[in-house]
C-alpha positions as CSV (number, residue, x, y, z in Angstrom):
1,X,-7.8,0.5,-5.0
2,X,-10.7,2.5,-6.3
3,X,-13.3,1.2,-8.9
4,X,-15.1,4.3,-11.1
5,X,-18.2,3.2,-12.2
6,X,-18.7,3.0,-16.4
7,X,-21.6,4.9,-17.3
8,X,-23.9,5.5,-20.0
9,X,-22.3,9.2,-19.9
10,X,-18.7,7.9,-19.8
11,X,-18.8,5.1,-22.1
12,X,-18.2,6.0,-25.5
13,X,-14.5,7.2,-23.9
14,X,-14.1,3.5,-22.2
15,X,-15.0,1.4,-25.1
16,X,-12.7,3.5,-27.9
17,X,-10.2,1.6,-25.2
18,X,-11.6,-1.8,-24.6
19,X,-11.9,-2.0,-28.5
20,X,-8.0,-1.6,-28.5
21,X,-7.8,-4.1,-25.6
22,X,-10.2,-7.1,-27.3
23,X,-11.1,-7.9,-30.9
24,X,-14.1,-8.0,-32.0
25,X,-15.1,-11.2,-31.0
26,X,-14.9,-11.3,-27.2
27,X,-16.2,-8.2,-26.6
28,X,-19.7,-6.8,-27.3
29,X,-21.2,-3.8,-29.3
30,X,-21.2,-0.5,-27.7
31,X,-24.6,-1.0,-27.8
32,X,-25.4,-3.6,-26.2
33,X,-22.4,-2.8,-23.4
34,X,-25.0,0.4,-23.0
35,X,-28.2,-2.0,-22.5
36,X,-26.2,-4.1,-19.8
37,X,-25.0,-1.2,-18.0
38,X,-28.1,-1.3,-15.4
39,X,-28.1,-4.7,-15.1
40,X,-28.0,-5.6,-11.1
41,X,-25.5,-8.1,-11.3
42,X,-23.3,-6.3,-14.1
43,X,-20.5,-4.4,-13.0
44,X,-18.2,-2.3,-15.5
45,X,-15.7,0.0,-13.6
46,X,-12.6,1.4,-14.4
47,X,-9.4,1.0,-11.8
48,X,-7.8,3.5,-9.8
49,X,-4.5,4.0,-7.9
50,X,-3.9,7.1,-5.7
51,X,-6.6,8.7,-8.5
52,X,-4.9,7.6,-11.1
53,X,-6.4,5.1,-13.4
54,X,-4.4,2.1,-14.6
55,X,-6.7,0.0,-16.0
56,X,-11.0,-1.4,-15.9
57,X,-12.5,-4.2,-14.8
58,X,-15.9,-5.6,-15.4
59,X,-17.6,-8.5,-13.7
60,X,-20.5,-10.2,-13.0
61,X,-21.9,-10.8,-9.3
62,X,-24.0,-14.0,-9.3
63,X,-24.3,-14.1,-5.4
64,X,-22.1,-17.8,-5.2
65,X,-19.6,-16.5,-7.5
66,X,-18.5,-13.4,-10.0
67,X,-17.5,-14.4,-13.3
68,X,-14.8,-12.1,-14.3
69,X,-15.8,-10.5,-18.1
70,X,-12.7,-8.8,-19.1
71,X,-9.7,-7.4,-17.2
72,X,-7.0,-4.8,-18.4
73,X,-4.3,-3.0,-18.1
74,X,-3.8,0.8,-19.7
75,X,-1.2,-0.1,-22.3
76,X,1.3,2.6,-20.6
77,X,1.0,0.9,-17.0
78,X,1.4,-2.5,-18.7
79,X,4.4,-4.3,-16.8
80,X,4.0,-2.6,-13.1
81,X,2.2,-5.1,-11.2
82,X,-1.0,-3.5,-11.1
83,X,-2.9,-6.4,-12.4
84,X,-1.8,-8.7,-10.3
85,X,-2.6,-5.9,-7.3
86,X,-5.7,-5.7,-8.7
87,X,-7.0,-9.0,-9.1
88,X,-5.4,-10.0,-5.3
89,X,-7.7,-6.6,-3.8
90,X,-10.9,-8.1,-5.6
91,X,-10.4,-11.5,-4.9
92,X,-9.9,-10.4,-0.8
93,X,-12.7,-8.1,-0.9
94,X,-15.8,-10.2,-3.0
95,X,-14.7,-13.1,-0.8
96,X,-16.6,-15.3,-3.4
97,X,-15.6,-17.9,-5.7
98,X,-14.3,-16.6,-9.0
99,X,-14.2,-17.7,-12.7
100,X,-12.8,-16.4,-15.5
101,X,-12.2,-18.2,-19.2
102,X,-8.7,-18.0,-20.9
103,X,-7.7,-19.1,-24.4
104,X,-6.2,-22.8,-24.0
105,X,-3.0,-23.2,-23.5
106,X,-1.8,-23.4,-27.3
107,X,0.9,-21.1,-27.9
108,X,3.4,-18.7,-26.0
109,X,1.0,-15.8,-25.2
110,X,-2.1,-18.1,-23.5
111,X,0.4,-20.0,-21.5
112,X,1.8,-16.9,-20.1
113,X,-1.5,-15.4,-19.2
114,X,-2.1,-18.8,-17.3
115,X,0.7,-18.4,-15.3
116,X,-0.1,-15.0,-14.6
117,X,-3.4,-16.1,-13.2
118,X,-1.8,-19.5,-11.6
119,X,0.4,-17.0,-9.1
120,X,-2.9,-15.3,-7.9
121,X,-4.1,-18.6,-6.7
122,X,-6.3,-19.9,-10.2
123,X,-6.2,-23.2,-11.4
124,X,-7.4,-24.3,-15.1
125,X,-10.1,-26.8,-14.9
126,X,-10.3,-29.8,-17.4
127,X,-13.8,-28.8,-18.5
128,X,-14.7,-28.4,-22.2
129,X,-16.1,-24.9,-22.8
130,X,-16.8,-22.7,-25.7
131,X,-17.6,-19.0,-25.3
132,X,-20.6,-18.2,-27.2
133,X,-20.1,-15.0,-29.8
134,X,-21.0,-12.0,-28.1
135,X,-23.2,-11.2,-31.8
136,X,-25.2,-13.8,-31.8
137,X,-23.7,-15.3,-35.3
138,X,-21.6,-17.7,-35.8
139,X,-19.0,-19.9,-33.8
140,X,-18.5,-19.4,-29.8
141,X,-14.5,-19.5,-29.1
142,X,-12.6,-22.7,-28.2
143,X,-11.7,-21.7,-24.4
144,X,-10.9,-22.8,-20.8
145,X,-11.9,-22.0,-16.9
146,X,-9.9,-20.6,-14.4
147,X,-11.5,-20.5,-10.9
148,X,-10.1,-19.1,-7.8
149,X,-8.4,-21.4,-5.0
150,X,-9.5,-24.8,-6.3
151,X,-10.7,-26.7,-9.4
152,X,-14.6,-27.1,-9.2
153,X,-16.0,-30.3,-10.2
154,X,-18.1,-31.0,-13.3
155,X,-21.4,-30.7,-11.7
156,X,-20.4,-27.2,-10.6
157,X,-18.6,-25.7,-13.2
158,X,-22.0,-26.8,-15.5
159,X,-24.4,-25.0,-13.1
160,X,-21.8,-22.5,-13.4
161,X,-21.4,-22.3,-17.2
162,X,-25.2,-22.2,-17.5
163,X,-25.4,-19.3,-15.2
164,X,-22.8,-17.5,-17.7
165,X,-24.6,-18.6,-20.4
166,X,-27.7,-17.3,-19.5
167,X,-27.1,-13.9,-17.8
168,X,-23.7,-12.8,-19.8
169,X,-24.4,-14.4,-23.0
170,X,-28.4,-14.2,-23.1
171,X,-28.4,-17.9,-24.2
């Protein structure tokens, strides 16, 4: 596995896909993507196979744990197992404790993605959490935790959430 930087010269091709990838609400503005770009712990890549890339993958490094912002999958390699090969090569190589938020479990699609991350070793946490809007306007987004290996307990997963809050968010 090979991760390609996203730069400020590649990204108007990467977000024409991550807009197809996430609505509106949990992702940013192109913008603002480009102002985070630098960032030290901010890291927006796309995913490569044998020089081929199959999907992207940007995360946060927070030195105790990343906080994993949005992975996906090239619509056309969809179905081939690179996700899971992906997330398993990242999770072996940060060697750090790993969070990333998932719609609850209310309806077909969000339990499947659970179980997805449940056979690469997440758990969901019973921790209530709201992901703030990426615009800074309105509502944040009902959600849940997924952390690698174990479920954290509630004096963690605040520090953590605050952490999230603060550096991703700017809350």
């Amino acid at each position: 596995m090979e991760l390609q930087k996203i730069t400020k010269q590649n990204l108007d091709e990467f977000y024409e896909i991550h807009k197809k990838d996430f609505c509106y609400g949990e992702r940013r503005s192109k913008g603002k993507l480009k102002e985070i770009l630098n960032e030290q712990s901010f890291s927006s890549n796309y995913v490569c196979f044998d020089g081929n890339r199959v999907g992207y993958l940007n995360y946060w490094d927070f030195g105790e744990f990343v906080f994993v912002e949005h992975i996906a999958i090239f619509e056309s390699m969809r179905g081939t197992g690179y996700g899971s090969k992906i997330l398993s090569e990242f999770i072996n190589k940060i060697k750090k404790n790993v969070i990333l938020e998932v719609e609850p479990p209310e309806d077909e699609v969000s339990i499947k993605r659970i179980h997805f991350y449940e056979k690469l070793g997440f758990v969901l946490n019973d921790y209530n959490y709201t992901q703030p809007s990426y615009h800074g306007t309105g509502k944040g987004l009902p959600m849940k935790l997924m952390t690698h290996g174990k479920v954290y307990d509630s004096k963690t997963l605040k520090k953590y959430v605050n952490t999230i809050y603060k550096n991703v968010y700017k809350i």
